[in-house]
N, C-alpha and C positions, 0 to 999 in steps of 0.2 A: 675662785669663782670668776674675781677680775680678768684673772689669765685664761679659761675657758671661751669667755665673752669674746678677748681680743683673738684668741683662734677662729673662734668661729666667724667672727668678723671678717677678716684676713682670707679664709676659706670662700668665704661668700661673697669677698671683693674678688677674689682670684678666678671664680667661677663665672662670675655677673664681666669681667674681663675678657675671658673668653668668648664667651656667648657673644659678645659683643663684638670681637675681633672675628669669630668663623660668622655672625652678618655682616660687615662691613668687605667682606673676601667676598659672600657671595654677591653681595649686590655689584662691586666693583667687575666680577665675571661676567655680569651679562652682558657688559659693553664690551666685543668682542677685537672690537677696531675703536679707536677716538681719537678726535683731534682737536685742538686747545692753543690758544697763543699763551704763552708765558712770559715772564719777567725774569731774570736773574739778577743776582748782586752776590757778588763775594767780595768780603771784607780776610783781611790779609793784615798781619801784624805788622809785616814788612813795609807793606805800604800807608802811604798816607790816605790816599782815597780809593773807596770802595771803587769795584769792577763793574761796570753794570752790562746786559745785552739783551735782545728781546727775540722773538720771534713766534716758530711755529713748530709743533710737537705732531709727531704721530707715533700713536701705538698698537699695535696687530699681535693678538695674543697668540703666543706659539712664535711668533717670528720674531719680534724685538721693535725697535725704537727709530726714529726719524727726528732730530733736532735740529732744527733748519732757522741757524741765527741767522737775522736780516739786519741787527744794528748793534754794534758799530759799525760791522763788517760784516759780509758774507759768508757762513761756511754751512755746510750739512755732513751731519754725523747720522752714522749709523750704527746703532748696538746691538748688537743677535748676538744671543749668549754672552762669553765672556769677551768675545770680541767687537772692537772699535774700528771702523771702517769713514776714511772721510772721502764724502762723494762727490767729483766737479759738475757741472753744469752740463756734460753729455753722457754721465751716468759713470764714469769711469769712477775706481775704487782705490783708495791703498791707506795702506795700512798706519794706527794711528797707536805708540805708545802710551799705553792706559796708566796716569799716575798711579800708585798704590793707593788702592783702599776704591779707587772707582770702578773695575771689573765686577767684585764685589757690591755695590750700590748698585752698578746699572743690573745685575742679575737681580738683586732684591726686590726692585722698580718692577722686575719682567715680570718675576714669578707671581707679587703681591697682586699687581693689573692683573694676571691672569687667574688669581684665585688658586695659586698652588702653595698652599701652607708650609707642609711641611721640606719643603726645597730650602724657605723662608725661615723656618726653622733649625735646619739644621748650622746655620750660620749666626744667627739671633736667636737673644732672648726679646719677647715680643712681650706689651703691655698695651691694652686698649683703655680708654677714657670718651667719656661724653655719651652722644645717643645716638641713633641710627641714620639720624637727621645728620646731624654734625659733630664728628667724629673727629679724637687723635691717636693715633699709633706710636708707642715708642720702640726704637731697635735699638739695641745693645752688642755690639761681637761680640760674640763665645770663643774665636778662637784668640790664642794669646797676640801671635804675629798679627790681626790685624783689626786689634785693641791699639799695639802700638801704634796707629794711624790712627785711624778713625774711632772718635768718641761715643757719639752714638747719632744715630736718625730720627725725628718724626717727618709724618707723613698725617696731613689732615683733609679733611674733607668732608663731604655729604653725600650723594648720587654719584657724583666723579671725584677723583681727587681733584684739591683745591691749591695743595701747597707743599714743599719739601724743604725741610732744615735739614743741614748736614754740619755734623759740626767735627771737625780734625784738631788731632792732639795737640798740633801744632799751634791753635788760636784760630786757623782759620776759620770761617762760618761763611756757609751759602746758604741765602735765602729763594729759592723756587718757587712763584706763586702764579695758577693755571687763570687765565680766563676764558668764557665763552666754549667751555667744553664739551663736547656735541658726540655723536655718534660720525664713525668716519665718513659715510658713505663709500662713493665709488672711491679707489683708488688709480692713481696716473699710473701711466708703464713705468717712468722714472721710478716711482714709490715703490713699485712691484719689483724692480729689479733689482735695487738698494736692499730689500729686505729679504728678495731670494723667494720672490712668489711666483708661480704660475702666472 
């Protein structure tokens, strides 16, 4: 009877899980474009003191990503699919060797913002927690080669995402945490060109 109970528990955690993770996909869809300043910190076993840098994010569902660090220094990346692109200050583009395990994250980022599950799935095991309000997501690789990197992700939030941990086999941990995230509005030709828009 014991063992019945914790099935049926298990079943109805797994289910209340889901339901939970396909609303927090769709709510995240409807914001087609957004933009957010962020924080980072990556902590490194190697070193002694954390990384830190701040700046500005855009995201355009279908196209890919805009991280536009302003401190310590200046740079802007751009990630459309699996590709990494660093952009100068008169739009010009080249190419940007993606550590292992980040191709994969930044597509996870793309697909999750855009509400495309199963893309999401085929690379993750995915687990929801909390409420519609204020949500966590956990990701796990499936594939074995990049287990060997990357340990696993959440991604929290409420209306927008709020936050990203990443954490590598290695020890290392990034912490990613969104402020002030809006709907994008207009986009600059810069932005438009970076991401490969009309």
């Amino acid at each position: 009877m014991l063992l019945l109970l914790c099935v049926g528990l298990n079943a109805h955690a797994q289910s209340s899980s889901t339901d939970l993770l396909h609303g927090v996909l769709a709510q995240l869809s409807q914001h087609t474009a957004v933009r957010a300043g962020f924080t980072q910190e990556r902590k490194n076993p190697a070193l002694t003191q954390p990384q830190s840098s701040s700046g500005q994010l855009l995201f355009v569902a279908g196209h890919g990503m805009l991280w536009q660090v302003q401190q310590p220094y200046q740079q802007t990346l751009a990630l459309t699919g699996s590709k990494t692109m660093s952009i100068d200050a008169a739009g010009h583009a080249q190419p940007v060797r993606n550590e292992r395990g980040v191709s994969q994250i930044s597509q996870m980022l793309q697909s999750m913002l855009a509400g495309q599950l199963d893309a999401v799935m085929r690379q993750f095991d995915v687990t929801a927690d909390g409420t519609a309000a204020q949500w966590t997501l956990h990701f796990t690789p499936k594939q074995a080669r990049v287990a060997q990197v990357l340990k696993g992700i959440e991604l929290d939030g409420g209306t927008f995402l709020q936050g990203i941990h990443i954490s590598m086999q290695d020890g290392t941990q990034t912490d990613i945490r969104m402020t002030d995230a809006r709907d994008a509005g207009p986009l600059s030709a810069l932005e438009k060109q970076a991401l490969g828009l009309p």
